[in-house]
C-alpha positions in Angstrom: 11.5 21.5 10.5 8.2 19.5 10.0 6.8 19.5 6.7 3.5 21.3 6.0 2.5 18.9 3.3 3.4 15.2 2.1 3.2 12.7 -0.9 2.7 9.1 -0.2 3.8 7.5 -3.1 2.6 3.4 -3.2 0.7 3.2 -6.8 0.0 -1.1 -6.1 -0.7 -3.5 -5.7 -3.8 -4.0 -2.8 -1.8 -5.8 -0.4 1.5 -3.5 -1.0 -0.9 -0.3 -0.7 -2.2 -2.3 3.0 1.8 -2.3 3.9 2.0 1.2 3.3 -1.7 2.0 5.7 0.2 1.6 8.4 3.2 4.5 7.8 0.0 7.0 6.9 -1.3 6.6 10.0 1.7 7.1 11.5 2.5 10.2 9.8 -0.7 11.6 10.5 -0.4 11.6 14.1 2.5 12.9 14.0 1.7 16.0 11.7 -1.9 16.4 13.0 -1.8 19.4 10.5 -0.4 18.4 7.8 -1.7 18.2 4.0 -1.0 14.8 3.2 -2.0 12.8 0.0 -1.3 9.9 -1.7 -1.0 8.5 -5.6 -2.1 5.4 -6.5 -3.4 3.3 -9.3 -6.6 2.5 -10.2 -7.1 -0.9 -8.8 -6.0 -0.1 -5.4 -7.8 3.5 -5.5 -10.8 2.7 -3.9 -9.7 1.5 -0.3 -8.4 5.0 0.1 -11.9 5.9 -0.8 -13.1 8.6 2.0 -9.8 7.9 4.4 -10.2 9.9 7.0 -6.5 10.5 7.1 -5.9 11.8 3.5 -6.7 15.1 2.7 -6.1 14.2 -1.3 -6.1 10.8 -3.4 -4.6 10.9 -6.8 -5.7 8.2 -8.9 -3.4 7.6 -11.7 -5.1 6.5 -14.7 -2.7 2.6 -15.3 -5.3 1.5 -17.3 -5.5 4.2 -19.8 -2.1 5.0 -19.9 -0.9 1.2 -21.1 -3.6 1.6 -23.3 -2.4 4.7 -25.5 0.9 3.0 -25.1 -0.1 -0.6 -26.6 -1.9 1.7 -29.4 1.3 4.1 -29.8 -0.5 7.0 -29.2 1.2 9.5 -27.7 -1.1 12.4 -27.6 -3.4 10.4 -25.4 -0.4 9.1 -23.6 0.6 12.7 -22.8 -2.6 14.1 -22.3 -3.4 11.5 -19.8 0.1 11.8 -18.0 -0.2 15.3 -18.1 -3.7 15.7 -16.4 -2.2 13.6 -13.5 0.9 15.3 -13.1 -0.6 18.7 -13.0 -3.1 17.8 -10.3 -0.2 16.2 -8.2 1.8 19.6 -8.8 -1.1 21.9 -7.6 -0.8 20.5 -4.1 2.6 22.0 -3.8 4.0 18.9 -2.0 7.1 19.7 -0.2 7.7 15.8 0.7 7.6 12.3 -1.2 7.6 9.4 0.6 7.9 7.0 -2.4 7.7 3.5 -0.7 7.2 2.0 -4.0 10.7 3.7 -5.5 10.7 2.0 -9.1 10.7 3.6 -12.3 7.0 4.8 -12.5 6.7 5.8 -8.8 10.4 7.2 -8.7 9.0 9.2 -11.9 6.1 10.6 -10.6 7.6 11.8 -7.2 10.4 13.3 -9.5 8.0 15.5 -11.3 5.8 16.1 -8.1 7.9 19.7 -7.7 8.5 18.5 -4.3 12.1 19.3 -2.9 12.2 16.6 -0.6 12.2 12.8 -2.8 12.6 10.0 0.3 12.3 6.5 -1.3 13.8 3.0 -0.2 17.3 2.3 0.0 19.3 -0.3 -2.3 19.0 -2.8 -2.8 15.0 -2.2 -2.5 15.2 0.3 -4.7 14.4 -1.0 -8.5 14.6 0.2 -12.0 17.0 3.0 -11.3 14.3 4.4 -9.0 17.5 5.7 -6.7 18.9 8.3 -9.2 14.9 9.7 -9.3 15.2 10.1 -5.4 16.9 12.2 -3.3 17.2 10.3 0.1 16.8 7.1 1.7 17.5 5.5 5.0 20.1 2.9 5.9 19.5 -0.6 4.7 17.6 -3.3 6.4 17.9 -6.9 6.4 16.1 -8.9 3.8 14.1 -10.7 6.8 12.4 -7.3 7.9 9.2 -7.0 7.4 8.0 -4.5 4.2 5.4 -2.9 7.0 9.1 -1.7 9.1 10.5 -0.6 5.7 7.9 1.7 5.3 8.0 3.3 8.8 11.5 3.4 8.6 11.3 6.0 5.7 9.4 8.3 8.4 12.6 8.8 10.3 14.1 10.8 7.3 11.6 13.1 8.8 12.3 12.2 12.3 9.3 10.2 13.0 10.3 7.4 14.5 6.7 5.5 15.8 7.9 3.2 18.8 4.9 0.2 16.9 3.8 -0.2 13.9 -0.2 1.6 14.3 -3.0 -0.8 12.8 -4.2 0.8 9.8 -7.5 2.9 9.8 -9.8 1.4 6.5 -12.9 3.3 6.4 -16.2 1.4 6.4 -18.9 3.2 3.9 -22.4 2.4 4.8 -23.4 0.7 1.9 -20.2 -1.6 2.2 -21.4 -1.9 6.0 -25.3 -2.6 4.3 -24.0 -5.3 1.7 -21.6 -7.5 4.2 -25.2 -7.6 7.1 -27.4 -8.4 4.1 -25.1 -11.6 3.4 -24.9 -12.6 7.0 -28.8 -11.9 7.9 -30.4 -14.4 9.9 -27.8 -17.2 10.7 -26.0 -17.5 13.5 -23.0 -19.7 12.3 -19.8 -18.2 12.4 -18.7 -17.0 9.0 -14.9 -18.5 7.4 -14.1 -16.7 4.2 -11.8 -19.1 1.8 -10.1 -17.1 -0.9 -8.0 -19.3 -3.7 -7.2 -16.2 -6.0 -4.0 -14.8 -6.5 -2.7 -12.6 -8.9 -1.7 -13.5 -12.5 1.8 -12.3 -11.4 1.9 -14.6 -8.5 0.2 -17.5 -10.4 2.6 -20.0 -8.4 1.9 -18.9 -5.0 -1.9 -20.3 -5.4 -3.2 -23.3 -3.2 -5.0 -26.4 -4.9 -8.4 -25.6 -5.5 -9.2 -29.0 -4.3 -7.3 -28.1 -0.9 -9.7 -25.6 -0.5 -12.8 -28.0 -1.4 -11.3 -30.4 1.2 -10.8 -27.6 3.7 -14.5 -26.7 3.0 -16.0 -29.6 4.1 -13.8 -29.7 7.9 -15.1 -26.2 8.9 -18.4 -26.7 8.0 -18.9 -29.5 10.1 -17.1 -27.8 12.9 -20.2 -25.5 12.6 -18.5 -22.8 10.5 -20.7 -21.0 7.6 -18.2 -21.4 5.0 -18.3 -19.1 1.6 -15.8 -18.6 -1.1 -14.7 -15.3 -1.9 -13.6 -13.8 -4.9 -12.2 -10.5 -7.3 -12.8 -10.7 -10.9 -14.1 -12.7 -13.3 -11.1 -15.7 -13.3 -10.7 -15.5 -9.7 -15.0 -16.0 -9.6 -14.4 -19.0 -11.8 -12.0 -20.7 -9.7 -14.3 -19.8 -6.8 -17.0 -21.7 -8.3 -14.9 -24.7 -9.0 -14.1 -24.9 -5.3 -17.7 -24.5 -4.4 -18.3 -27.1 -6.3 -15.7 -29.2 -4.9 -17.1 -28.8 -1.8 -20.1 -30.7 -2.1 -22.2 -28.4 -0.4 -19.8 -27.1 2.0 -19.5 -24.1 0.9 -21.2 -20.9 -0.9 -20.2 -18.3 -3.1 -19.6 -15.0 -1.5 -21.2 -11.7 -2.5 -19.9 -10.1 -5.1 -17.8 -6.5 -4.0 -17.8 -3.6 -6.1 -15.5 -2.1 -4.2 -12.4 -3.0 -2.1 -14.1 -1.4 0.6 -16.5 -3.8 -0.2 -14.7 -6.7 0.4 -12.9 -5.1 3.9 -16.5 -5.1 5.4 -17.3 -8.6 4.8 -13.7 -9.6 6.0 -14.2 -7.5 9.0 -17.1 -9.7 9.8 -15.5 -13.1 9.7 -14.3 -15.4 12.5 -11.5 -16.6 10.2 -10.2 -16.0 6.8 -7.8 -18.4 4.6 -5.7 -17.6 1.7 -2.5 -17.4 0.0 0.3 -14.5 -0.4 -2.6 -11.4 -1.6 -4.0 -8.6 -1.1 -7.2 -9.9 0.6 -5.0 -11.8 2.9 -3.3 -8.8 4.1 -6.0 -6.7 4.6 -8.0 -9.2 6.0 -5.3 -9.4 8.6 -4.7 -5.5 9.3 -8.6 -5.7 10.1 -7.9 -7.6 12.6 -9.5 -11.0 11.7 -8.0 -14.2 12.3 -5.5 -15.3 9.6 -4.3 -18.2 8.1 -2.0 -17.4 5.6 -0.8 -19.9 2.8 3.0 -19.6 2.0 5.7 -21.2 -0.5 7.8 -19.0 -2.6 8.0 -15.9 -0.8 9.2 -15.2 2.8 6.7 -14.5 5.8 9.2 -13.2 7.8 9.1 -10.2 4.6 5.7 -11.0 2.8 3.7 -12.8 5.2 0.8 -11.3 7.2 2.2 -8.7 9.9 -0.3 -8.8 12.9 -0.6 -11.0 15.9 -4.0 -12.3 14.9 -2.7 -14.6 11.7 -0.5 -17.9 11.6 0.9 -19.4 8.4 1.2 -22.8 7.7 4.6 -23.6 5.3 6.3 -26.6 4.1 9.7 -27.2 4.7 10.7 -27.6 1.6 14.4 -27.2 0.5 14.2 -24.2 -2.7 11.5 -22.5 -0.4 11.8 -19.6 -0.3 12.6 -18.1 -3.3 13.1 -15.6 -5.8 11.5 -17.1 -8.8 8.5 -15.3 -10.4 7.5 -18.9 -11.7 7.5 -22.4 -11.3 6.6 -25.5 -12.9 6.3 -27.8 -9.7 5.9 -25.5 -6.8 5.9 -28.4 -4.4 6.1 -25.6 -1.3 2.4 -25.3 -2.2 0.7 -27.9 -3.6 2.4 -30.3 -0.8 0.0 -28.1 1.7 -2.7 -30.5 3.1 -6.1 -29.6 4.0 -5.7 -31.1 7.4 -2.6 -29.4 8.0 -4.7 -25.9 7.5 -7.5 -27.3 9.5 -5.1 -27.7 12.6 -4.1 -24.0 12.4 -7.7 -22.9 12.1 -8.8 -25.1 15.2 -8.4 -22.0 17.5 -11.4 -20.0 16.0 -13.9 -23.2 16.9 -12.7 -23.9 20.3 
């Protein structure tokens, strides 16, 4: 019997919760009727913002909560917690699909009151996540992409879609307002460069100077050429590779939103990064990708539609399960003309 109501469970990060787009969508057309919401963090929240296939969004409070832990104080801990859990437990959820499935997710859809807990199988499964969840499907190899792990928790529920669907990511109108304003009155086409990653993934980063380099070949393939960027360290580097560039390149607008930033992606002829969460939803909008890799595995990681390419090194140790390293030659070995070839496609 198809469930009346689900709980999508994928609390971060951006490009994780874009992995997890394309399972929603899939679930919605199969349970037209269905209540579905999903919990996620605050950083995340806002490209679920007005989704036209959510009926709910649960934004956990991350921030607060580490907060009144770092100041040991449980009441506002609790309180917190509490005012999250009770507003997932009104919905009466009788599925989680927890395609997270670590501690905190495994937690939250234990708590949920839902009788059904689905969440990945070992060994994908992390910080005892598996004895919070009830089910889980077979294993899949390490090679398979984390888009196909997600669907393949839809077939606990016999949904089984025959393709992955490209993700629906709404487009408000003053995200739609902000990306024309920037591209108002020239003609050139538009090649986003973005050299942030996360502080977690500090060693997946390109050379800034790559970038600058890169920079100066598009622009004088006719290309309007503008760095983008998330907070404040991320603007920094940004400005360093503007500088770099010797007048090849601009700083893009600044996005409140992650909506924000979808619109002006959507709106590019090409878009180059590294492993994050820009990359990958720059690719489910269907812009043309190149995609930056080293440590991690594009087979698994890497950007999962037909409009991106990924330039890699062949470089023994690559790739890998470090979470840091002190020469990551799989990167900085990356040339700006190397990039440039992959990219030539756009201008011809």
């Amino acid at each position: 019997m198809k469930p009346s109501s689900v709980l999508l469970v994928r609390l971060s990060a951006l490009g994780d919760v874009v992995h997890a787009l394309p399972a929603l969508s899939a679930l919605r057309e199969a349970l037209p009727r269905a209540k579905v919401g999903w919990a996620v963090e605050e950083k995340a929240s806002s490209l679920l913002e007005g989704h036209p296939e959510l009926d709910r969004r649960h934004v956990i409070p991350r921030g607060a909560l580490a907060l009144a832990a770092r100041r040991r104080d449980a009441v506002g801990f609790l309180l917190e917690a509490g005012r999250s859990l009770r507003e997932v437990r009104a919905e009466r959820y009788e599925v989680v699909l927890d395609f997270q499935s670590n501690f905190r997710s495994g937690l939250l859809a234990r708590l949920s009151g839902a009788a059904r807990r689905i969440g990945q199988p070992a060994p994908y499964a992390k910080e005892g996540s598996r004895f919070l969840l009830g089910e889980a499907p077979r294993p899949v190899e390490r090679s398979v992409h984390k888009i196909d792990r997600n669907l393949a928790l839809l077939g606990l529920l016999g949904i089984t879609p025959a393709r992955a669907p490209r993700p629906v990511i709404p487009e408000p109108e003053a995200s739609r307002a902000l990306a024309e304003r920037f591209l108002r009155d020239d003609g050139r086409r538009l090649v986003l460069l973005h050299p942030g990653v996360s502080a977690f993934g500090a060693f997946k980063a390109w050379r800034e100077e790559g970038y600058a380099a890169l920079a100066r070949t598009l622009r004088d393939r006719g290309a309007r050429v503008a760095i983008a960027f998330g907070g404040p360290l991320e603007q920094e580097s940004a400005e360093r590779v503007v500088s770099g560039s010797r007048g090849a390149a601009v700083l893009a607008p600044r996005t409140a939103s992650i909506l924000d930033l979808a619109a002006l992606l959507k709106r590019a002829a090409l878009f180059v990064g590294a492993d994050s969460g820009p990359l990958h939803l720059a690719a489910a909008l269907g812009t043309q990708v190149v995609g930056l890799y080293g440590p991690k595995d594009p087979r698994t990681y890497g950007p999962f539609w037909e409009n991106a390419k990924v330039v890699r090194k062949g470089v023994r140790c690559s790739p890998c399960t470090l979470r840091r390293c002190a020469r990551p030659e799989c990167m900085t070995l990356i040339t700006a003309d190397e990039v440039a070839l992959e990219a030539a496609h756009v201008f011809q």
